[in-house]
N, C-alpha and C positions, 0 to 999 in steps of 0.2 A: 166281230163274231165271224169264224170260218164258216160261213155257209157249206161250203167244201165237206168239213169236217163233220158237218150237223147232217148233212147227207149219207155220209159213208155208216154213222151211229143211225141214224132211220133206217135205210136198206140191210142192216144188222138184224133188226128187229122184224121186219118183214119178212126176213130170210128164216129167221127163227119161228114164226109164227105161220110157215109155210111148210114146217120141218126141214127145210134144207140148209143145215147145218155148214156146207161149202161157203154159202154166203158168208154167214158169220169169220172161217176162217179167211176167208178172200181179205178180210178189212183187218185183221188182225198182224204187228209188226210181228219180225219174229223174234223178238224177246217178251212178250203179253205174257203177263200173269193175270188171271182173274182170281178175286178173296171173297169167298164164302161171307155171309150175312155172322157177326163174330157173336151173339146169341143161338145159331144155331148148336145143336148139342156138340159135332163135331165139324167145325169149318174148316175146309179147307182150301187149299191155295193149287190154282192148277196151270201151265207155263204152255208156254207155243201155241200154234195152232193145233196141235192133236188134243192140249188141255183144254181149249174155249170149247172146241166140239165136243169133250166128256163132261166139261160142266155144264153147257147147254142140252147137254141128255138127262144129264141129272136133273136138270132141275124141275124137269117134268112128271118124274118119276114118283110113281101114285097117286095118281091125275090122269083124265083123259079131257080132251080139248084145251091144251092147258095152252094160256099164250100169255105172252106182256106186250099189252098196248101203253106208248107213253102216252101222258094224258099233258107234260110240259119237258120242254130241253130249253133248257141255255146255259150259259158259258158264262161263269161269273169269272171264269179269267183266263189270256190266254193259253192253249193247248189244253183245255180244262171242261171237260161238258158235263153236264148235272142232267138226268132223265130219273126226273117221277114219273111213274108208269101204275098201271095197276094189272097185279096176276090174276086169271083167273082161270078157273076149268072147272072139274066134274071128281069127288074122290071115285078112282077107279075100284075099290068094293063096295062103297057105298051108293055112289050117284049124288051123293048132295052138291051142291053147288058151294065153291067156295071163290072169293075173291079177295081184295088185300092190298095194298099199296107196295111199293116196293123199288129203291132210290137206286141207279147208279152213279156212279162217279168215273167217269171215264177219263184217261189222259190221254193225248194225241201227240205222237212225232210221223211227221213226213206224211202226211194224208193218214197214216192209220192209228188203230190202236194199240197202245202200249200198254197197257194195264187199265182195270174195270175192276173196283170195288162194290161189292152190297152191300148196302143200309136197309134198315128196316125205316126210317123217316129221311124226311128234307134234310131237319131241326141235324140230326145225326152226318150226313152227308158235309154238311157246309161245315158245322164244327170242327170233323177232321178234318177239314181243307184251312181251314183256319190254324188248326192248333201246328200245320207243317213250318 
């Protein structure tokens, strides 16, 4: 396991969960695409670091206090990291509390990230690593 790696992917989420979106980009190659959760109604796929930082804006969007804490990361193979996390916040006209699971699949070259997929489960996550 790249300890290395599993650090760069934690201070990701820190950075995000502090709003500061720089972080995110700082750990990102520059050929990173990040893929939309593919249940969503319109998912989409977003490239560079100017994309992590719009999909990390989006993803909060309708929601206030919104974060992802991972709740497990590991690496079922190498350049490969798996983070179940769970989202949660506040709907921003409502106020209700909302929370949820919600899987990345990360790949890694050269200390960063190269591409981050969304799953809505583990179960889903590992599958598509399997069916490559």
């Amino acid at each position: 396991m790249s300890q290395a790696d599993i650090d760069t992917i934690r201070e990701s989420y820190a950075g995000f969960n502090k709003g500061d979106m720089d972080a995110m980009a700082r750990n990102v190659h520059p050929e990173f695409t990040v893929t939309d959760r593919e249940e969503l109604p319109d998912p989409q796929t977003y490239e560079g670091a100017d994309g992590a930082t719009e999909a990390a804006s989006l993803a909060g969007e309708g929601f206030e206090d919104y974060r992802i804490d991972p709740d497990e990361i590991f690496e079922p193979r190498e350049d490969v990291i798996v983070v179940v996390a769970t989202q949660s916040g506040r709907g921003a006209a409502s106020g209700a509390p909302v929370d949820g699971t919600i899987v990345h699949l990360w790949r890694m070259r050269d200390g960063k990230a190269i591409s981050m997929h969304a799953y809505s489960s583990r179960e889903q996550a590992l599958q598509a690593l399997d069916s490559e």
